[in-house]
C-alpha positions, -999 to 999 in steps of 0.1 A, spaced: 0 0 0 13 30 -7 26 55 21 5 86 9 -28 62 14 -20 47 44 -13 76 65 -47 87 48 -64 55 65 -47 63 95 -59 96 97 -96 87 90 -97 58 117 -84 80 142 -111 107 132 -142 82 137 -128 68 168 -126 107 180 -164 116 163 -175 87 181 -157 94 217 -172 125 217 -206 116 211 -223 106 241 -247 75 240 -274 84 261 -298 113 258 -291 144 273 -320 169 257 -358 169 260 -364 153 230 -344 125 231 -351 122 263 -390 115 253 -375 89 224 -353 70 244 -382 67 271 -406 52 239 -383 27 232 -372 18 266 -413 15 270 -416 -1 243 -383 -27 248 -395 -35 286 -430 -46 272 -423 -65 244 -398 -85 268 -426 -89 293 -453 -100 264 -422 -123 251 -422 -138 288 -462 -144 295 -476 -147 261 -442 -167 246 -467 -182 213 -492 -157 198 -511 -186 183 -521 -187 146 -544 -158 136 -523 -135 162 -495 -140 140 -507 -140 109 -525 -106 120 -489 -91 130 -470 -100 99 -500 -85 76 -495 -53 98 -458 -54 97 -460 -58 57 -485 -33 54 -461 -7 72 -429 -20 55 -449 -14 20 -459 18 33 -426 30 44 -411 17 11 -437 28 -15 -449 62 3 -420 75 24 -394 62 7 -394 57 -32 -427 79 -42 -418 113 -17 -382 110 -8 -368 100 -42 -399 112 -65 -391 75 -85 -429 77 -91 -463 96 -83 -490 78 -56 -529 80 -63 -535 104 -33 -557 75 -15 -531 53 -16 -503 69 -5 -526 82 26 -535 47 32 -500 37 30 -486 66 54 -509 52 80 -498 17 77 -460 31 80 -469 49 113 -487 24 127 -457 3 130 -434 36 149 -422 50 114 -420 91 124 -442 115 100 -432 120 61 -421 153 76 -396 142 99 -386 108 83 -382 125 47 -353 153 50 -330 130 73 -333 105 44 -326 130 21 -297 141 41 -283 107 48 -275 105 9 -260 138 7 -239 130 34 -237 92 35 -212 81 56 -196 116 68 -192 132 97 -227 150 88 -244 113 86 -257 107 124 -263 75 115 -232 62 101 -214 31 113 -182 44 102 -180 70 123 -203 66 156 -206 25 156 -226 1 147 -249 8 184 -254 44 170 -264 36 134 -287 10 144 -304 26 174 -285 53 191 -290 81 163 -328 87 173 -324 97 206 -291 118 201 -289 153 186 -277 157 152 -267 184 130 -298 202 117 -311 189 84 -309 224 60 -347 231 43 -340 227 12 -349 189 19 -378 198 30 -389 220 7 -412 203 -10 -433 187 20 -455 219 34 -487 205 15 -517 197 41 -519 161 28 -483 157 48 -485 182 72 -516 168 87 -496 134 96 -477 153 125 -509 161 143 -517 122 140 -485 110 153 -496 106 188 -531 87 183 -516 65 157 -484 56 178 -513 50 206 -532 30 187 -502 12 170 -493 2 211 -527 -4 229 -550 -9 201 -545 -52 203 -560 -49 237 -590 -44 231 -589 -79 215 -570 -98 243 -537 -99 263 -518 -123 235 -536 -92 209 -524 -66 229 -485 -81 232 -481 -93 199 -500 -63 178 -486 -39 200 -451 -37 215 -436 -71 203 -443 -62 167 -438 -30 171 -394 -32 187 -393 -61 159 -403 -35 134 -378 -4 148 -349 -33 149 -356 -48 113 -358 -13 98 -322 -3 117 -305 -35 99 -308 -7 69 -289 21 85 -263 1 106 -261 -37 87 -260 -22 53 -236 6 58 -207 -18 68 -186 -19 37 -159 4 45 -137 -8 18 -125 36 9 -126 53 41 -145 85 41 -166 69 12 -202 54 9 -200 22 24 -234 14 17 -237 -25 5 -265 -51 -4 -269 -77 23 -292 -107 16 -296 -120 48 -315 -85 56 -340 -91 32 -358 -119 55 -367 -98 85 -382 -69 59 -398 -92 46 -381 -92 13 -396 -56 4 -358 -49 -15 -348 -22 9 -317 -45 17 -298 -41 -15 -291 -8 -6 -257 -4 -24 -282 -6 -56 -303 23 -37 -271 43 -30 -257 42 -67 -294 47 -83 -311 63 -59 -345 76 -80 -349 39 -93 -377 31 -85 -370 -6 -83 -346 -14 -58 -336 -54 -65 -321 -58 -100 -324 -89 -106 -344 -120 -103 -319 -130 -78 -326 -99 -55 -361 -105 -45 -380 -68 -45 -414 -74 -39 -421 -35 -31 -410 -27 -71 -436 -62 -77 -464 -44 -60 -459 -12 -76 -458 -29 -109 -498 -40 -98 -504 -3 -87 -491 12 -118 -512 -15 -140 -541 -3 -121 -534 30 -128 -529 37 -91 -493 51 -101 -476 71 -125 -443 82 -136 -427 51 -124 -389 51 -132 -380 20 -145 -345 13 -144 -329 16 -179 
């Protein structure tokens, strides 16, 4: 290896080991303070539901995995590949419905989830990135980076996202994220456990696999180390967010998986919505 690049490498390892002494783990402002207590909530009584109600039986289960694809289609589809990327344009129904599915398993509002995204690929894997493996560690990507303070996201990533039909999403955080937690119980104990909390820290954890899993390819420091990882695919239930080195490099594609061998059944689905005439614009990859 050649001097000039290793002392590069040296340097760049010794800044992300500094950027991530420095940043503390634990919340120390209000509003992480109010996340970190959600997900310690959240964490305690899924453990507690694992522990009394350990089988959800049948229907209970089959219920929670239609919810949890619903929301992964939703965050996907809505949030992700139709508003942050513009890869293709929503029948206004269906994008509602499918914002309400994403927040109903703990996804934040368009308005908040949207920009960071946005930022995250302007600055993937910098300094800049809060949620970047390389530099704050692997803890911090996955889960860390909600509750801790972060540079604040310019508005020109949010320029675009002042209509009412996304506004009004941040006045329904609350009784979604309530109904998303207690609404099982009004069918049972097992209903409340499984529907609510259980399926709800499987969700936040399956999601972070994205930000902390797939952004561990540091093969050029101070590069995007976003890669594809297979194995990620099972607990998204194969929506085609894991082959996020694809995402990275072709970012307003609207599919995600390229190939037969990289299963992307979010791009299938579309493919049904566009037939149907439910959406438009769709950016096939070339």
């Amino acid at each position: 290896m050649p001097l000039a690049q290793a002392s590069f490498i040296e340097l760049n390892e010794s800044q992300r080991r500094n950027a991530s002494t420095k940043r503390r783990m634990w919340p120390h402002e209000y509003k992480g303070a109010m996340v970190f207590a959600w997900l310690l909530i959240l964490h305690v009584t899924a453990v507690i539901g694992l522990v009394i109600c350990p089988l959800p039986g049948w229907r209970v289960f089959i219920a929670s995995v239609t919810l949890l694809f619903l929301g992964g289609l939703g965050a996907t589809l809505a949030y992700h590949r139709a508003i942050a990327h513009r890869s293709m344009t929503l029948n206004p129904v269906v994008q509602s419905i499918l914002i309400f599915f994403a927040m109903l398993t703990g996804v934040t509002p368009p308005r908040a989830w949207i920009p960071n995204h946005r930022y995250h690929h302007a600055k993937a894997d910098s300094p800049e990135d809060p949620s970047s493996p390389a530099w704050y560690g692997l803890w911090t990507a996955h889960l860390a980076w909600y509750w801790l303070p972060s540079t604040p996201v310019p508005a020109k990533y949010s320029a675009d996202l002042d209509g009412f039909s996304l506004r009004v999403w941040d006045y329904l955080m609350a009784p979604i994220l309530l109904l998303a937690f207690f609404g099982g119980a009004l069918l049972g104990l097992r209903e409340f456990f499984w529907l609510g909390a259980i399926r709800l820290a499987f969700t936040i954890h399956a999601n972070s696999l994205v930000n902390s899993v797939c952004h561990t390819g540091f093969d050029t420091p101070g590069e995007d180390s976003s890669r594809n990882v297979w194995w990620v695919g099972f607990p998204i239930l194969m929506l085609g967010e894991n082959w996020h080195r694809n995402h990275h490099s072709s970012p307003s594609s609207a599919r995600i998986g390229r190939s037969w061998r990289q299963p992307d059944v979010g791009y299938l689905l579309l493919l049904v919505l566009e037939k149907m005439g439910l959406a438009t614009g769709v950016r096939h990859p070339v």
